[in-house]
PDB file of N, CA, C and O in Angstrom, chain B, residues numbered from 101:
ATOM      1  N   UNK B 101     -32.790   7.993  15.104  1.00  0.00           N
ATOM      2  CA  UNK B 101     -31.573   7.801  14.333  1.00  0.00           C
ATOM      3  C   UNK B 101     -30.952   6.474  14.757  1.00  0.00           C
ATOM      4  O   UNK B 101     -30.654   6.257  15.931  1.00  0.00           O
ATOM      5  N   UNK B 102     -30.754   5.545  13.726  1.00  0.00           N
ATOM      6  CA  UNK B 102     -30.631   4.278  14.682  1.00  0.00           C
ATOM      7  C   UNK B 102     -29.623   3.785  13.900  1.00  0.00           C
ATOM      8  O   UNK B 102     -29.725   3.988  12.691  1.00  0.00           O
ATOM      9  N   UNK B 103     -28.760   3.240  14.270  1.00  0.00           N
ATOM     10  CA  UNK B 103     -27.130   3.149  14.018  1.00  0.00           C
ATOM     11  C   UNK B 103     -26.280   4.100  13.780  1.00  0.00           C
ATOM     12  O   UNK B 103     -25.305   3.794  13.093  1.00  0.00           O
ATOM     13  N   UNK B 104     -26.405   5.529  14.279  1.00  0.00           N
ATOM     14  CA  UNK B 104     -26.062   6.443  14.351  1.00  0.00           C
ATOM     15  C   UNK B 104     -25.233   6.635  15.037  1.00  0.00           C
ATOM     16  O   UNK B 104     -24.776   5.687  15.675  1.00  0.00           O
ATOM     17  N   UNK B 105     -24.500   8.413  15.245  1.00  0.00           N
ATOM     18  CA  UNK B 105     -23.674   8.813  16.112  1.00  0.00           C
ATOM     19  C   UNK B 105     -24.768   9.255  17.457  1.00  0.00           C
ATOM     20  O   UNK B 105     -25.937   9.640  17.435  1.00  0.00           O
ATOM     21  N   UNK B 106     -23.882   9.026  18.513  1.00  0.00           N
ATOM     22  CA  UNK B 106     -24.978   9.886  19.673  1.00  0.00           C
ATOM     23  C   UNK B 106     -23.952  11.015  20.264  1.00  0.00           C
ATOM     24  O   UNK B 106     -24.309  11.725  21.203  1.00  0.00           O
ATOM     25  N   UNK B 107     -23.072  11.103  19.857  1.00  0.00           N
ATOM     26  CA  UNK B 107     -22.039  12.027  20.007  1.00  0.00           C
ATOM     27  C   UNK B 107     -20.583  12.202  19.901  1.00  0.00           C
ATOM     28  O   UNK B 107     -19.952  11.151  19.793  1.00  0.00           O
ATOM     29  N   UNK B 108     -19.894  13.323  19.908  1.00  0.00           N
ATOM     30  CA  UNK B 108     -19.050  13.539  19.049  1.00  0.00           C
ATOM     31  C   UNK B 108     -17.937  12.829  19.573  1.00  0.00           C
ATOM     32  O   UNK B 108     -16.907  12.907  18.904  1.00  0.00           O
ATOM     33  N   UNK B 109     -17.912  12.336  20.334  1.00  0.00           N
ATOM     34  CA  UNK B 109     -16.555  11.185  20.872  1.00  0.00           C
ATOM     35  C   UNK B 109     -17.112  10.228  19.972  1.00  0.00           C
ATOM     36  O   UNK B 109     -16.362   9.886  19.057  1.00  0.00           O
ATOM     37  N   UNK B 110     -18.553   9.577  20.022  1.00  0.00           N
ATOM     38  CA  UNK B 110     -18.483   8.168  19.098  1.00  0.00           C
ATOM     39  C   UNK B 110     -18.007   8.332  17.633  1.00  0.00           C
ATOM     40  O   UNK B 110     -17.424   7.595  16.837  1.00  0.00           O
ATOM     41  N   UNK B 111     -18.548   9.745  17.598  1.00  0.00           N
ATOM     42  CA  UNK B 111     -18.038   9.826  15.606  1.00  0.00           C
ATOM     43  C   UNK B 111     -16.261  10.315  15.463  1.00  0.00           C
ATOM     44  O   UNK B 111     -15.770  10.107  14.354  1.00  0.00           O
ATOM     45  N   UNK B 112     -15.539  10.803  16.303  1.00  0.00           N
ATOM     46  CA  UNK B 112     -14.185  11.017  16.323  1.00  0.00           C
ATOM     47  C   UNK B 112     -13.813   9.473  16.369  1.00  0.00           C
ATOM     48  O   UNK B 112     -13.151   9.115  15.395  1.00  0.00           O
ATOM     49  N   UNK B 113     -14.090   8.531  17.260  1.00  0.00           N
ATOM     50  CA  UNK B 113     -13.322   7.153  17.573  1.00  0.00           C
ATOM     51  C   UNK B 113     -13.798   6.573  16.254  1.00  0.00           C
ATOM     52  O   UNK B 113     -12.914   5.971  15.643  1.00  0.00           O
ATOM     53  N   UNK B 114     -15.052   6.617  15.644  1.00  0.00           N
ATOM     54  CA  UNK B 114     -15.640   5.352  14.393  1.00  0.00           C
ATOM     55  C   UNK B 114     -14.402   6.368  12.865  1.00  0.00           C
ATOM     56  O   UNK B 114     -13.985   5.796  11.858  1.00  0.00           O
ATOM     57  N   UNK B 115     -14.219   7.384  13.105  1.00  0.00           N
ATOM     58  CA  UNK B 115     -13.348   8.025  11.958  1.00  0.00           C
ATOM     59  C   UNK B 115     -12.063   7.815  12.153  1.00  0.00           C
ATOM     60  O   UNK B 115     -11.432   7.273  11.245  1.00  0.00           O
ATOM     61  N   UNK B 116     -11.572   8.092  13.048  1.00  0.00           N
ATOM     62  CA  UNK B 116      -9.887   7.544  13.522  1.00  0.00           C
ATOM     63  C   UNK B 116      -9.568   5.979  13.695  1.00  0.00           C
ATOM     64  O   UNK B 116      -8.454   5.460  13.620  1.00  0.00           O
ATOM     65  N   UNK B 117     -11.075   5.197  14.002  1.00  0.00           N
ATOM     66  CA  UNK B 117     -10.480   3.924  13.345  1.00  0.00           C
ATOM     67  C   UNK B 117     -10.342   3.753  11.781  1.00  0.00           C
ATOM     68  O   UNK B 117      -9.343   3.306  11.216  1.00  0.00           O
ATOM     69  N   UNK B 118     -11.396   4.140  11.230  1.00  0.00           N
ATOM     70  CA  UNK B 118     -11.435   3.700   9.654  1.00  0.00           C
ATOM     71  C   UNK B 118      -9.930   4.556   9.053  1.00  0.00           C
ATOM     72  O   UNK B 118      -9.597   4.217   7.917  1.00  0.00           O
ATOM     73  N   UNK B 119      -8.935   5.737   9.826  1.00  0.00           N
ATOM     74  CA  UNK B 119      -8.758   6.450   9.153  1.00  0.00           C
ATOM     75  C   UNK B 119      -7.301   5.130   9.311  1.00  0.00           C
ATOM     76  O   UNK B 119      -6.495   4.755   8.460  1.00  0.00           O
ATOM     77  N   UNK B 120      -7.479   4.715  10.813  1.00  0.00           N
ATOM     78  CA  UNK B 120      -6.166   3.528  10.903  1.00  0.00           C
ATOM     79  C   UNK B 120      -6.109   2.388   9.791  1.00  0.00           C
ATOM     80  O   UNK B 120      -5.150   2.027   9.110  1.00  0.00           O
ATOM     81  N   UNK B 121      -7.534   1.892   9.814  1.00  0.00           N
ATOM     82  CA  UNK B 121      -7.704   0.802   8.609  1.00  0.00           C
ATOM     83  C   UNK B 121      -7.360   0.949   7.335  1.00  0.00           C
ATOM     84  O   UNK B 121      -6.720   0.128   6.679  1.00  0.00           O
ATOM     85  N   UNK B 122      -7.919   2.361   6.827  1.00  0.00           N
ATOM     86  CA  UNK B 122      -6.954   3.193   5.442  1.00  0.00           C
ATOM     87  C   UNK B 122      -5.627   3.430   5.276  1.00  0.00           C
ATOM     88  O   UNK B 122      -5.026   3.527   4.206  1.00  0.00           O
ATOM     89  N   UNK B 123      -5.160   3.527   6.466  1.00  0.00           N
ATOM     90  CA  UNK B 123      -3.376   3.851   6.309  1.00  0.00           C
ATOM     91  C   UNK B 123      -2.669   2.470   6.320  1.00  0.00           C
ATOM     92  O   UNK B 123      -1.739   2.169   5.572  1.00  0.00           O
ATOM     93  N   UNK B 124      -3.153   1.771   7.141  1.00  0.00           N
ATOM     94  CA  UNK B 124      -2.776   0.265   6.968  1.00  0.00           C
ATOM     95  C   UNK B 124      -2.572  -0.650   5.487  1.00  0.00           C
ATOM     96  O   UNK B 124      -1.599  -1.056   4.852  1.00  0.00           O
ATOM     97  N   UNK B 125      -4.084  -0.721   5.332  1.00  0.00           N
ATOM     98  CA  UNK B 125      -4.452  -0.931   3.682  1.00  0.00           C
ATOM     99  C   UNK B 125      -2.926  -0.238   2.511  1.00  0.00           C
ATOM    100  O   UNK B 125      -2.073  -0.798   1.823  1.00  0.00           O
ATOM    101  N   UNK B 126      -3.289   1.331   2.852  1.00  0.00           N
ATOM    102  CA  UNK B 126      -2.442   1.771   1.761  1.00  0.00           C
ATOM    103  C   UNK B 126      -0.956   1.558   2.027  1.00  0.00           C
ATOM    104  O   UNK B 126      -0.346   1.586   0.958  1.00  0.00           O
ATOM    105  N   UNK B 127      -0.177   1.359   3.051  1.00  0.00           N
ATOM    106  CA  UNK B 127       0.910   1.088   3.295  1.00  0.00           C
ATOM    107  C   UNK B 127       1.271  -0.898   2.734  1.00  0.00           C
ATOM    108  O   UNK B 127       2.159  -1.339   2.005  1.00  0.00           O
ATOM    109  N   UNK B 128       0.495  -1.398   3.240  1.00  0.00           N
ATOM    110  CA  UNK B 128       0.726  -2.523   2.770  1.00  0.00           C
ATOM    111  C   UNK B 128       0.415  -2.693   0.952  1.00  0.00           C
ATOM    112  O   UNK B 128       0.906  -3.491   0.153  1.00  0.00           O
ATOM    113  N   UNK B 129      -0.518  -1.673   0.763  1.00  0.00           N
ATOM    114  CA  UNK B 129      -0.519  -1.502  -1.072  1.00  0.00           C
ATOM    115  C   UNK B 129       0.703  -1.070  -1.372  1.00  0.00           C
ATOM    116  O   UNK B 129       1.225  -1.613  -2.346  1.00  0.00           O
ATOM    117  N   UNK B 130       1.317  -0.237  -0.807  1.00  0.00           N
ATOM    118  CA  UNK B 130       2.295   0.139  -1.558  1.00  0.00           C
ATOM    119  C   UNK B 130       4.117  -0.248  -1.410  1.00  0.00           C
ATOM    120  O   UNK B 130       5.085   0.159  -2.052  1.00  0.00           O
ATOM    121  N   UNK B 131       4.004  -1.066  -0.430  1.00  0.00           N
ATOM    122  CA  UNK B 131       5.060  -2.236  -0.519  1.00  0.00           C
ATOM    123  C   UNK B 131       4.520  -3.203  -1.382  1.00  0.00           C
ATOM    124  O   UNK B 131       5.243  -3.164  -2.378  1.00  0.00           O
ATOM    125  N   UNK B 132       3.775  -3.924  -1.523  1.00  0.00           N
ATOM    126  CA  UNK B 132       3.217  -4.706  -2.472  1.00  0.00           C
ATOM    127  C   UNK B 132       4.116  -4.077  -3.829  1.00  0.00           C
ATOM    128  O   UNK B 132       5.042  -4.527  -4.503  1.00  0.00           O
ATOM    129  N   UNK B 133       3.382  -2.891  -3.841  1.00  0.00           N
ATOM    130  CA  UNK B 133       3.534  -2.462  -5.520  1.00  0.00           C
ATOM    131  C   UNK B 133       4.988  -2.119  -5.836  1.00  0.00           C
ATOM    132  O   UNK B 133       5.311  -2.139  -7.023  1.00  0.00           O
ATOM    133  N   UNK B 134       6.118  -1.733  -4.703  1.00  0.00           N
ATOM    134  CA  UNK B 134       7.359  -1.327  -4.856  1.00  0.00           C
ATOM    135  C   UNK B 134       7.878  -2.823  -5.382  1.00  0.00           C
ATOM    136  O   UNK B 134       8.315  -3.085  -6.502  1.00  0.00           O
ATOM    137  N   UNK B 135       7.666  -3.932  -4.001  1.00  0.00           N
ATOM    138  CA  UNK B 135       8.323  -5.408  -4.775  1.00  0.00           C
ATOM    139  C   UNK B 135       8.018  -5.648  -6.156  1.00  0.00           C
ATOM    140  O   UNK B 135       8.873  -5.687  -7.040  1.00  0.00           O
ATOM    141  N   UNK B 136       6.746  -5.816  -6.334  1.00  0.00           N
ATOM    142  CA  UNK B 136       6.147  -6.197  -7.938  1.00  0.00           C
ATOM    143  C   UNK B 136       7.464  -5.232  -8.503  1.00  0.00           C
ATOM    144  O   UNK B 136       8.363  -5.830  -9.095  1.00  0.00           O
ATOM    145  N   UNK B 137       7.554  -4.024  -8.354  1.00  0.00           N
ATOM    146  CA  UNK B 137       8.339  -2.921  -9.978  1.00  0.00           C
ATOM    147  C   UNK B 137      10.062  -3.732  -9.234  1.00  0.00           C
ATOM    148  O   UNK B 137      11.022  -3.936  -9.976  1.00  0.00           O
ATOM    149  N   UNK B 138      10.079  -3.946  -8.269  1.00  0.00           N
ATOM    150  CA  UNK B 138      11.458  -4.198  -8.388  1.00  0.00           C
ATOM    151  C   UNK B 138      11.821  -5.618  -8.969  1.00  0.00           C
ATOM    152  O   UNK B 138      12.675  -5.888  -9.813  1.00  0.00           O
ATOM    153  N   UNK B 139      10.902  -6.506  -8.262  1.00  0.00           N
ATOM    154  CA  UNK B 139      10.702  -7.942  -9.165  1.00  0.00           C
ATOM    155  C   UNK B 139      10.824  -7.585 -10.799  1.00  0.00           C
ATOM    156  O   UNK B 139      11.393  -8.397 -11.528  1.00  0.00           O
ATOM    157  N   UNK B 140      10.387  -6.605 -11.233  1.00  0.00           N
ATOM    158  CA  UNK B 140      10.415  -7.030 -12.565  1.00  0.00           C
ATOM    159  C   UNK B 140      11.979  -6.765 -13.036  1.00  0.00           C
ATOM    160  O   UNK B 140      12.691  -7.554 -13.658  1.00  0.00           O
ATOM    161  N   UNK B 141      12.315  -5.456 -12.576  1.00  0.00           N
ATOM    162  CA  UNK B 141      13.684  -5.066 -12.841  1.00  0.00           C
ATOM    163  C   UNK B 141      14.389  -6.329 -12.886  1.00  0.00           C
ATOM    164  O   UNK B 141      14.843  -6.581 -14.002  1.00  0.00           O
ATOM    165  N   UNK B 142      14.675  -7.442 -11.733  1.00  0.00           N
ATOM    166  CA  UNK B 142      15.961  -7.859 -11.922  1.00  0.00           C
ATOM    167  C   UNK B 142      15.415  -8.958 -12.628  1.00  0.00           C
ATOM    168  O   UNK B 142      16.417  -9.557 -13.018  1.00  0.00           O
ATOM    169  N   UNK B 143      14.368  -9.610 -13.043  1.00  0.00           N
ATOM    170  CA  UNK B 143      14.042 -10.823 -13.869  1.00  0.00           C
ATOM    171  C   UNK B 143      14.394 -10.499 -15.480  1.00  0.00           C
ATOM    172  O   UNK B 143      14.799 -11.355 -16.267  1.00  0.00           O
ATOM    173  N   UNK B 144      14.159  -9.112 -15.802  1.00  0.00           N
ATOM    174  CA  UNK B 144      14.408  -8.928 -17.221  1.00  0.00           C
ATOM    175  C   UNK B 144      15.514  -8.388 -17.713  1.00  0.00           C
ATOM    176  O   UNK B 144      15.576  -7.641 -18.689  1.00  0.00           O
ATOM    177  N   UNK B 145      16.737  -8.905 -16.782  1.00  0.00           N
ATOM    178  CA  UNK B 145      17.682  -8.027 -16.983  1.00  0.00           C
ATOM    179  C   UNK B 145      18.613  -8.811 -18.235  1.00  0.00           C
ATOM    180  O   UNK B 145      18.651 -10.027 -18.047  1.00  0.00           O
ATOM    181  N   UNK B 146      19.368  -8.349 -19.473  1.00  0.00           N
ATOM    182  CA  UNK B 146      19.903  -8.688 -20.556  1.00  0.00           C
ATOM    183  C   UNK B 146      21.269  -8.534 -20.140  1.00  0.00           C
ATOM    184  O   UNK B 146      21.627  -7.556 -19.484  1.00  0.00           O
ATOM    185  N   UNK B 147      22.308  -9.759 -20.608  1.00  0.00           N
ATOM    186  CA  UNK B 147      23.380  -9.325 -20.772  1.00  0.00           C
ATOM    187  C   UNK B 147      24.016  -9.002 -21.929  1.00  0.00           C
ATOM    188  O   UNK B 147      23.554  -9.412 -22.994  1.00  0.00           O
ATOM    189  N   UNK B 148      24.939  -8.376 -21.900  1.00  0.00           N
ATOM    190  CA  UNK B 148      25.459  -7.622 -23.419  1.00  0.00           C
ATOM    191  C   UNK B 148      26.482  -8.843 -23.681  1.00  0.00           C
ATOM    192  O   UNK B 148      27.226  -9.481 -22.936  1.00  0.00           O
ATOM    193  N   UNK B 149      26.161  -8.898 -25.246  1.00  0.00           N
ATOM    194  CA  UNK B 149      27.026  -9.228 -25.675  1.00  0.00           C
ATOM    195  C   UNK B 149      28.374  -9.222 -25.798  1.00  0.00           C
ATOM    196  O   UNK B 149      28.574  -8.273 -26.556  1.00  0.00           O
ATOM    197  N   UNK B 150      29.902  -9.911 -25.394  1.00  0.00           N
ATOM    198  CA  UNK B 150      30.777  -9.729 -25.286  1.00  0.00           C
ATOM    199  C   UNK B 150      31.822  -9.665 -26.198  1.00  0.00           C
ATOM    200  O   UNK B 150      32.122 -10.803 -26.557  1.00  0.00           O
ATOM    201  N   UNK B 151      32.527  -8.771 -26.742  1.00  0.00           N
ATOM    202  CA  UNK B 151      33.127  -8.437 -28.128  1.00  0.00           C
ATOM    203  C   UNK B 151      34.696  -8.988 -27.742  1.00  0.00           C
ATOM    204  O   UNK B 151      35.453  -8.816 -26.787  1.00  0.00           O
ATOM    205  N   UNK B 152      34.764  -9.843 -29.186  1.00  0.00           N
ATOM    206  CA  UNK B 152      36.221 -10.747 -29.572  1.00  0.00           C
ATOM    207  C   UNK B 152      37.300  -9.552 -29.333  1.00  0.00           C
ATOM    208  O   UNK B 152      37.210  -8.379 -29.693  1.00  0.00           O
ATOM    209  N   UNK B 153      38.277 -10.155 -28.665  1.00  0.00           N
ATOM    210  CA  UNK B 153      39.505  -9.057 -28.415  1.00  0.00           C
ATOM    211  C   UNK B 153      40.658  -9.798 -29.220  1.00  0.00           C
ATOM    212  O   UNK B 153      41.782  -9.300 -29.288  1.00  0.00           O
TER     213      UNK B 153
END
């Protein structure tokens, strides 16, 4: 078996890193994606028209 596990400490440490690299990834995806939706909010914002008194 050759690039394998040789036991269950090596396959717990090679899964709890990748599981760090995944939470990382998705945390930084999803600040990403909050700025983008808030960026859009305040760029398209309309003002109302103001009525003759």
């Amino acid at each position: 078996m050759e690039g394998g596990f040789f036991t269950l400490q090596d396959f717990m440490t090679f899964t709890k890193g990748i599981t760090y690299i995944l939470m990382i990834i998705s945390l930084c995806a999803m600040v990403g994606f909050w700025l983008f939706l808030s960026e859009r909010d305040t760029d398209q914002t309309v003002e109302e028209p103001r009525h003759h008194e």
